[in-house]
mmJSON file of the N, C-alpha and C atoms, coordinates in Angstrom:
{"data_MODEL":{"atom_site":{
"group_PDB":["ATOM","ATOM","ATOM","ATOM","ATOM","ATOM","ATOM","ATOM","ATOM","ATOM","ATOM","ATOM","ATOM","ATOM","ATOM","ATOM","ATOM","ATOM","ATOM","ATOM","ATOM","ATOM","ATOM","ATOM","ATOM","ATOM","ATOM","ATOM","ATOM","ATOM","ATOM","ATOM","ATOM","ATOM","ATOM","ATOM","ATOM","ATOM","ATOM","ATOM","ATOM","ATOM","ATOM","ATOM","ATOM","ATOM","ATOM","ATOM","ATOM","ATOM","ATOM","ATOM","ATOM","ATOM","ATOM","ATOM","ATOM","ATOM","ATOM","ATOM","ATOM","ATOM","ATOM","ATOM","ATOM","ATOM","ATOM","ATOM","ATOM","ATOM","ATOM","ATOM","ATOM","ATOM","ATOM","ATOM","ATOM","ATOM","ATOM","ATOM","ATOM","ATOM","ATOM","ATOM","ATOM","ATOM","ATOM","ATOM","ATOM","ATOM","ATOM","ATOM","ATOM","ATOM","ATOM","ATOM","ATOM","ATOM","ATOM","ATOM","ATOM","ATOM","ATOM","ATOM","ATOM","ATOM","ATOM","ATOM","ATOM","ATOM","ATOM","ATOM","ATOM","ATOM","ATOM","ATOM","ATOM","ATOM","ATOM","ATOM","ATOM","ATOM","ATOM","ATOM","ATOM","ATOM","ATOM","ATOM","ATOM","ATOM","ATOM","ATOM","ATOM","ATOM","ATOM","ATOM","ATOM","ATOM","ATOM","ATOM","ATOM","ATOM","ATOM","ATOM","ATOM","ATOM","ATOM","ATOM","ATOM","ATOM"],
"id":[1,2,3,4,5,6,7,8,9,10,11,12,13,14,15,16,17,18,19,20,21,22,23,24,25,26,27,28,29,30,31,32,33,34,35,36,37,38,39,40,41,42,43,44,45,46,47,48,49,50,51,52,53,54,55,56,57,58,59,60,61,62,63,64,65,66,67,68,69,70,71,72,73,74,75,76,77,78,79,80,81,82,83,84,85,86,87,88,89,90,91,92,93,94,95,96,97,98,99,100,101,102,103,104,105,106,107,108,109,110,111,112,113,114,115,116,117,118,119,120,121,122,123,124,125,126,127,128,129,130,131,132,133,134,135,136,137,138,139,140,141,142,143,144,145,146,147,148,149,150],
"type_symbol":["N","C","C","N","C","C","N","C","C","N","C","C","N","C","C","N","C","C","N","C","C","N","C","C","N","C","C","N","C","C","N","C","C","N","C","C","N","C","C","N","C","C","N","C","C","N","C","C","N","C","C","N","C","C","N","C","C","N","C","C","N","C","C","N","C","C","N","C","C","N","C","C","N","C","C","N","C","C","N","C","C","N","C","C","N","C","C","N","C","C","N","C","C","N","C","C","N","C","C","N","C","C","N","C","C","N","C","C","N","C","C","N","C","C","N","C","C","N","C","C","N","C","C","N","C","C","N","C","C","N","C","C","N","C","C","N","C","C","N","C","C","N","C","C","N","C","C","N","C","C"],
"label_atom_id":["N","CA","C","N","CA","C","N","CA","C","N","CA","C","N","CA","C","N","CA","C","N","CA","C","N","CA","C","N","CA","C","N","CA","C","N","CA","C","N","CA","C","N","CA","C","N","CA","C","N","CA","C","N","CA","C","N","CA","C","N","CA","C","N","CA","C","N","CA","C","N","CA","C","N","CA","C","N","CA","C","N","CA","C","N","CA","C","N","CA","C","N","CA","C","N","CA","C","N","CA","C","N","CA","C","N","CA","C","N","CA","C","N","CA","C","N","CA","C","N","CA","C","N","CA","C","N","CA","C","N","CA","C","N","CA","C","N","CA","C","N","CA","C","N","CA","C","N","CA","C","N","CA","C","N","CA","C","N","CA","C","N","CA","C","N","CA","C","N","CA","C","N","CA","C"],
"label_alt_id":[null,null,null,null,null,null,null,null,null,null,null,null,null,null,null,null,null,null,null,null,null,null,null,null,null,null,null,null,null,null,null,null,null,null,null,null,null,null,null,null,null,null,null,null,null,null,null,null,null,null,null,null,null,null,null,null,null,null,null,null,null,null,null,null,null,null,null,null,null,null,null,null,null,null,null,null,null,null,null,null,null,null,null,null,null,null,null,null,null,null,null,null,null,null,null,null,null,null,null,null,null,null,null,null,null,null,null,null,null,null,null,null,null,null,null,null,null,null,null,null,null,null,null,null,null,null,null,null,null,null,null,null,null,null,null,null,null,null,null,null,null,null,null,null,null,null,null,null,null,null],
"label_comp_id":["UNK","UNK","UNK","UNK","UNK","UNK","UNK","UNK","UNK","UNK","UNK","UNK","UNK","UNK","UNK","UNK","UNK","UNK","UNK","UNK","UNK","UNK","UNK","UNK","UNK","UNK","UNK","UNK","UNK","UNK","UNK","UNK","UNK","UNK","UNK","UNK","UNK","UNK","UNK","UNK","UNK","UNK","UNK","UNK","UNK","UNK","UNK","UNK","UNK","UNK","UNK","UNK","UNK","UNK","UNK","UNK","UNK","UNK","UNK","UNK","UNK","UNK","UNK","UNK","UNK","UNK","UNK","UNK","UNK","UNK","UNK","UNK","UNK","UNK","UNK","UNK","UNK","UNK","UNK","UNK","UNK","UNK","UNK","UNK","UNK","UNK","UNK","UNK","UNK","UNK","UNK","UNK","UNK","UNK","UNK","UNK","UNK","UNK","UNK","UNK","UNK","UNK","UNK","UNK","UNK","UNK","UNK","UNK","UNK","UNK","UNK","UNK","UNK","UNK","UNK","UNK","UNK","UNK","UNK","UNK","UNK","UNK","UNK","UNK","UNK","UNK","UNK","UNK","UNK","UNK","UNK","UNK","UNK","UNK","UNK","UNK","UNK","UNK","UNK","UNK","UNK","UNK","UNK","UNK","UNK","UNK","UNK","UNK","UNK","UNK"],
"label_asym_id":["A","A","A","A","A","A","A","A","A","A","A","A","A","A","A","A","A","A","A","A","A","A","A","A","A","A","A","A","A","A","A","A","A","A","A","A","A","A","A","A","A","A","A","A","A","A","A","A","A","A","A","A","A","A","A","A","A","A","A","A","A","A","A","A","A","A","A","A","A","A","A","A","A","A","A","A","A","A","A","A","A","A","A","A","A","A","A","A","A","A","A","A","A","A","A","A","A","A","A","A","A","A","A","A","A","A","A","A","A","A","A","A","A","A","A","A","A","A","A","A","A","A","A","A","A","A","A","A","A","A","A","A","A","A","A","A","A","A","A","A","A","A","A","A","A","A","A","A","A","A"],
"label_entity_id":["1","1","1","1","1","1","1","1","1","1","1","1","1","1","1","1","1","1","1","1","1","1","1","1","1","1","1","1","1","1","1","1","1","1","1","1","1","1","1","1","1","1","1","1","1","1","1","1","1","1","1","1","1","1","1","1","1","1","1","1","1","1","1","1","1","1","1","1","1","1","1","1","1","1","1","1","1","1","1","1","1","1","1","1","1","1","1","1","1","1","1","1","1","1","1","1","1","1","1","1","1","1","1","1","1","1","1","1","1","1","1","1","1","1","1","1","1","1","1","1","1","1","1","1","1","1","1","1","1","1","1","1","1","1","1","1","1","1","1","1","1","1","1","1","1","1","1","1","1","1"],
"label_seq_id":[1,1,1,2,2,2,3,3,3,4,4,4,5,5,5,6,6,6,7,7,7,8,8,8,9,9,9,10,10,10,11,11,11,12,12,12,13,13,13,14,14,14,15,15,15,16,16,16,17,17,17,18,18,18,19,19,19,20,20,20,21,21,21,22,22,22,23,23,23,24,24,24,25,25,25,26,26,26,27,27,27,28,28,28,29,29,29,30,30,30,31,31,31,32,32,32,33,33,33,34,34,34,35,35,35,36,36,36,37,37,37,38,38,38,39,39,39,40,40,40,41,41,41,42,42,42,43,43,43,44,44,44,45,45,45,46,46,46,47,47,47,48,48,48,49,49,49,50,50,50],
"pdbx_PDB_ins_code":[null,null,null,null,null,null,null,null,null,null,null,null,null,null,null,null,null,null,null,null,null,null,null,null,null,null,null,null,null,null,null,null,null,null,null,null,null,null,null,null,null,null,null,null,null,null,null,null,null,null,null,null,null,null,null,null,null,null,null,null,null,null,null,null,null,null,null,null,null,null,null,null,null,null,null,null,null,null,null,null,null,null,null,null,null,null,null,null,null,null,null,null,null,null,null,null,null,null,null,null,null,null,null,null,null,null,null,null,null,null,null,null,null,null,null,null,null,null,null,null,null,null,null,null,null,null,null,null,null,null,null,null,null,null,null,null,null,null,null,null,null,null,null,null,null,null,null,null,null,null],
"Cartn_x":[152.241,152.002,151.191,150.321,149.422,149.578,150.206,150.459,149.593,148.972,148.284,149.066,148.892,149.291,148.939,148.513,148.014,148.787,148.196,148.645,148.362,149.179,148.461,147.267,146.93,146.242,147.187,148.038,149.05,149.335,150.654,150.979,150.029,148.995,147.868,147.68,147.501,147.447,148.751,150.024,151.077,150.704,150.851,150.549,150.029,148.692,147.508,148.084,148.345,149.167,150.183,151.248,152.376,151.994,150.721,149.948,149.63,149.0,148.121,149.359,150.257,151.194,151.995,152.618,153.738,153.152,151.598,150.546,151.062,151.523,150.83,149.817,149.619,148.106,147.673,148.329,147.649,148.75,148.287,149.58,150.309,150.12,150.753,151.745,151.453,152.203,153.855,153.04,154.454,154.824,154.556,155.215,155.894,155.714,156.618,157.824,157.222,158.334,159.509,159.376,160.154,160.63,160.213,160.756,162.018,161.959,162.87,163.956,163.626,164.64,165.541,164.81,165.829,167.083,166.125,166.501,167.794,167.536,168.659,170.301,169.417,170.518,171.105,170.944,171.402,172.207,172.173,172.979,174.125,173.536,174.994,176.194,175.549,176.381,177.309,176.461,177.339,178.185,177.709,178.798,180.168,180.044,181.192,181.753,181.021,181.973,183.046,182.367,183.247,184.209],
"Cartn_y":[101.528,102.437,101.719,102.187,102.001,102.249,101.754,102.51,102.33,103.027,102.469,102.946,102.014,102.131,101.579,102.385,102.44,101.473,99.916,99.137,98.955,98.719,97.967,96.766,96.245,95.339,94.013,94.196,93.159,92.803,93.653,93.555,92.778,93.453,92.718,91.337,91.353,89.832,89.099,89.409,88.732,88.373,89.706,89.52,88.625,88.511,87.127,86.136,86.414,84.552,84.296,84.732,84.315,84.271,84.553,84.716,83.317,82.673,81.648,80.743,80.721,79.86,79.421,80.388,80.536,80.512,80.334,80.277,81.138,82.581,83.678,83.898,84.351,84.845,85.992,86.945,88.207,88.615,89.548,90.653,91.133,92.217,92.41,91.503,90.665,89.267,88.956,88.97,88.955,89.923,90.993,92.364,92.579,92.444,92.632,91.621,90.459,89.352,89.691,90.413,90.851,92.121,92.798,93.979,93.448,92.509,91.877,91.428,90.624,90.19,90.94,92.369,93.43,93.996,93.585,94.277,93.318,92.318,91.536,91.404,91.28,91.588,92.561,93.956,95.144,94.613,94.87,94.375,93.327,92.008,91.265,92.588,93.137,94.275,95.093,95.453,96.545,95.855,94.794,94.032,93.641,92.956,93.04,93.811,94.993,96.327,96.677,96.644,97.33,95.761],
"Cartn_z":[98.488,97.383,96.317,95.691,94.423,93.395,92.289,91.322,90.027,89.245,88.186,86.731,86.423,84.619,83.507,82.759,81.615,80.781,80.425,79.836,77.828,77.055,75.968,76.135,75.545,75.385,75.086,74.163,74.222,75.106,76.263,77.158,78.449,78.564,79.143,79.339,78.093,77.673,77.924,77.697,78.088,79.382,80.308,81.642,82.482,81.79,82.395,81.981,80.804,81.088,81.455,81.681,83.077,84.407,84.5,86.055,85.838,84.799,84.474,84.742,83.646,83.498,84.445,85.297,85.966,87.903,87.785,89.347,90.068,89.647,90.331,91.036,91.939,92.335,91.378,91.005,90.37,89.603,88.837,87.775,89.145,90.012,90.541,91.718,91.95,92.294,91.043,90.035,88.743,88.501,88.578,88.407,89.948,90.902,91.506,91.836,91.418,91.062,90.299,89.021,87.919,88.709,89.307,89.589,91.069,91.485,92.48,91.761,90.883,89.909,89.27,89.005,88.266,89.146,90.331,91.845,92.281,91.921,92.283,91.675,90.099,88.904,89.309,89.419,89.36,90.375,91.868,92.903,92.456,91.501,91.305,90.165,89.479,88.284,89.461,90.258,90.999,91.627,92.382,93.133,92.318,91.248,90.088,89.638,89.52,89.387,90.373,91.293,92.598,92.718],
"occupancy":[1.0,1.0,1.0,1.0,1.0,1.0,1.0,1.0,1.0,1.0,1.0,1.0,1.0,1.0,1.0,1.0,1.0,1.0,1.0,1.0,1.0,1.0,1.0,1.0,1.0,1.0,1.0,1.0,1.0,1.0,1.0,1.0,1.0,1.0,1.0,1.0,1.0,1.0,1.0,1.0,1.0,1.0,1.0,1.0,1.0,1.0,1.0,1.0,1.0,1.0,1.0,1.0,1.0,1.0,1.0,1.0,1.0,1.0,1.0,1.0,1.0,1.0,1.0,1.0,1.0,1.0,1.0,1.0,1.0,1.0,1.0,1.0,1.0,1.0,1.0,1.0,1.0,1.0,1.0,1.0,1.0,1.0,1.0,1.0,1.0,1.0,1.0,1.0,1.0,1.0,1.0,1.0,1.0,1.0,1.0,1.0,1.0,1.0,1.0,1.0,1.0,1.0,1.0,1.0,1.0,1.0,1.0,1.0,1.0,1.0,1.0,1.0,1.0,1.0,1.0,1.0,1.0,1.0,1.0,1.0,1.0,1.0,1.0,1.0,1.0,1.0,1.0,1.0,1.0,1.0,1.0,1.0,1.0,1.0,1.0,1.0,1.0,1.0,1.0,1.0,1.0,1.0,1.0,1.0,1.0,1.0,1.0,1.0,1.0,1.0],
"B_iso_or_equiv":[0.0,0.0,0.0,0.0,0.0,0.0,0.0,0.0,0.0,0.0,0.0,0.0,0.0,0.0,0.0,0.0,0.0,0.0,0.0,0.0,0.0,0.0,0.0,0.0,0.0,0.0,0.0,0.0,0.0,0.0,0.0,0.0,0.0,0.0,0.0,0.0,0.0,0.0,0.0,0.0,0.0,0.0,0.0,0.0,0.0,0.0,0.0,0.0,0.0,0.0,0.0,0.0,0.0,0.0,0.0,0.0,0.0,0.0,0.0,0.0,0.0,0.0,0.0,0.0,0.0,0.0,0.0,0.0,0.0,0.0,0.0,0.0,0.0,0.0,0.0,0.0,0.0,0.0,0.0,0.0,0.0,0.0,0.0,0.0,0.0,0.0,0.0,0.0,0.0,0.0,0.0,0.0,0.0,0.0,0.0,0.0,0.0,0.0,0.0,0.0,0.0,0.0,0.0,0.0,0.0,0.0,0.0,0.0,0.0,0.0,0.0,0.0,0.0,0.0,0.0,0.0,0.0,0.0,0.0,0.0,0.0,0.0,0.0,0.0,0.0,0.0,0.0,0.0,0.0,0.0,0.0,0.0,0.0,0.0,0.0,0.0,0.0,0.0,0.0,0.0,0.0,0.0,0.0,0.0,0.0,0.0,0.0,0.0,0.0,0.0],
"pdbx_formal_charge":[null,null,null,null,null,null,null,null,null,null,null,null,null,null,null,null,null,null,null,null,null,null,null,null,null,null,null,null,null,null,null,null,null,null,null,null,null,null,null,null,null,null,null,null,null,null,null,null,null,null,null,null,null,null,null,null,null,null,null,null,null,null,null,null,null,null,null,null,null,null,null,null,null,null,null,null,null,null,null,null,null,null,null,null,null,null,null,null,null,null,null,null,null,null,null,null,null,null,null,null,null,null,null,null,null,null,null,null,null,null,null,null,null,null,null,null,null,null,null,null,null,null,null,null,null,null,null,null,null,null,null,null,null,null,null,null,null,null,null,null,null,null,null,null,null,null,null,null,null,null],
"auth_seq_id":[1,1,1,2,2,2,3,3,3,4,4,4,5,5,5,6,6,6,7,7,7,8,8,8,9,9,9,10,10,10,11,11,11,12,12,12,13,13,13,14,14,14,15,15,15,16,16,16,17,17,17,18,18,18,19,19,19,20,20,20,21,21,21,22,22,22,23,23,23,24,24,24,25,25,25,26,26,26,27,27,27,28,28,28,29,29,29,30,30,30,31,31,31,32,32,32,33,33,33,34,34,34,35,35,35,36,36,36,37,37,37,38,38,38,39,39,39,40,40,40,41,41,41,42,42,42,43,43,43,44,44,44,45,45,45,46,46,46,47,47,47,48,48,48,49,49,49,50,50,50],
"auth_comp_id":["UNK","UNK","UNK","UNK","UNK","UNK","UNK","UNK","UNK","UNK","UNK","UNK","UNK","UNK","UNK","UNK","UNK","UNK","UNK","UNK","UNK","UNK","UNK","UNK","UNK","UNK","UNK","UNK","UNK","UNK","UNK","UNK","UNK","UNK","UNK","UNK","UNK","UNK","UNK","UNK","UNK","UNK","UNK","UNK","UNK","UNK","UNK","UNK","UNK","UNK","UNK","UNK","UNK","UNK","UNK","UNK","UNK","UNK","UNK","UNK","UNK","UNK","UNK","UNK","UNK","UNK","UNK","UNK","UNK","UNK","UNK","UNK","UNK","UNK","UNK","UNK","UNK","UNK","UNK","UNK","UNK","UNK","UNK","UNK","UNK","UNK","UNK","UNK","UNK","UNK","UNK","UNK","UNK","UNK","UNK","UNK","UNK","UNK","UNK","UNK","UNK","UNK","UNK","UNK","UNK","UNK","UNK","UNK","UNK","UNK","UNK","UNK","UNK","UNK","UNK","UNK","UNK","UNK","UNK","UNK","UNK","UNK","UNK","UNK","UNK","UNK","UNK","UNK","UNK","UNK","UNK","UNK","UNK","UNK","UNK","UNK","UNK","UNK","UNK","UNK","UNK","UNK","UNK","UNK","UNK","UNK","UNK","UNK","UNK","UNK"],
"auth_asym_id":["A","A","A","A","A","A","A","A","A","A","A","A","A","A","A","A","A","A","A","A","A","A","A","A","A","A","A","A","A","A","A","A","A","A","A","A","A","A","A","A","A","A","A","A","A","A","A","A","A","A","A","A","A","A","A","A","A","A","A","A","A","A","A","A","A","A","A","A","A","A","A","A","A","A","A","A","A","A","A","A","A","A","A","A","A","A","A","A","A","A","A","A","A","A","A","A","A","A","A","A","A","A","A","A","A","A","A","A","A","A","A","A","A","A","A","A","A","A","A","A","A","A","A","A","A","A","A","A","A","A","A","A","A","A","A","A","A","A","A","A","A","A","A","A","A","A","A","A","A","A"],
"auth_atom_id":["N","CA","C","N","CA","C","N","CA","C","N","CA","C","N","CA","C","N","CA","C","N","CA","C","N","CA","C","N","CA","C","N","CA","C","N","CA","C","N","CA","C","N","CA","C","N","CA","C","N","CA","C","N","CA","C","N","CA","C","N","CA","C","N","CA","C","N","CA","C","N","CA","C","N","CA","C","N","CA","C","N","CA","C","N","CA","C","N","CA","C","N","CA","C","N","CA","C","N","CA","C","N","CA","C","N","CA","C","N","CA","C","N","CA","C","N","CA","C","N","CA","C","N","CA","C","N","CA","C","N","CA","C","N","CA","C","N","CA","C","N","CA","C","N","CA","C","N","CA","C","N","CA","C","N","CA","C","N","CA","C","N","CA","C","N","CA","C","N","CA","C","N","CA","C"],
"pdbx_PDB_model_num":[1,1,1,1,1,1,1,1,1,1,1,1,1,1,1,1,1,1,1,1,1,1,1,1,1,1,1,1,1,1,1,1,1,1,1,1,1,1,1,1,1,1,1,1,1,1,1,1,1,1,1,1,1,1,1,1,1,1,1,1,1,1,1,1,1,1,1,1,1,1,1,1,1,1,1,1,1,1,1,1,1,1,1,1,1,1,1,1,1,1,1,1,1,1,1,1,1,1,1,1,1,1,1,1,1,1,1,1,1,1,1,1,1,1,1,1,1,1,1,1,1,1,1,1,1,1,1,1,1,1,1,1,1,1,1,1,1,1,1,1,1,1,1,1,1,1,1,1,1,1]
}}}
């Protein structure tokens, strides 16, 4: 899937540089990094719940 979104310019800029910083290959490389991570968190919450 492709998704496009309409970024700030701030944000942007955050973006490129955690790519820079952190040797990403691309934004979407760290955005789906972060989106695993949420992915993971959530899973430990539920697991503790139950």
């Amino acid at each position: 899937m492709t998704l496009n979104l309409p970024l700030p310019d701030s944000i942007q800029n955050f973006i490129n540089e955690q790519v820079a910083i952190k040797g990403y290959s691309n934004a979407a490389e760290y955005i789906l990094h972060l989106i695993r991570q949420e992915q993971a968190r959530t899973a430990r919450v539920e697991f503790l719940i139950l």
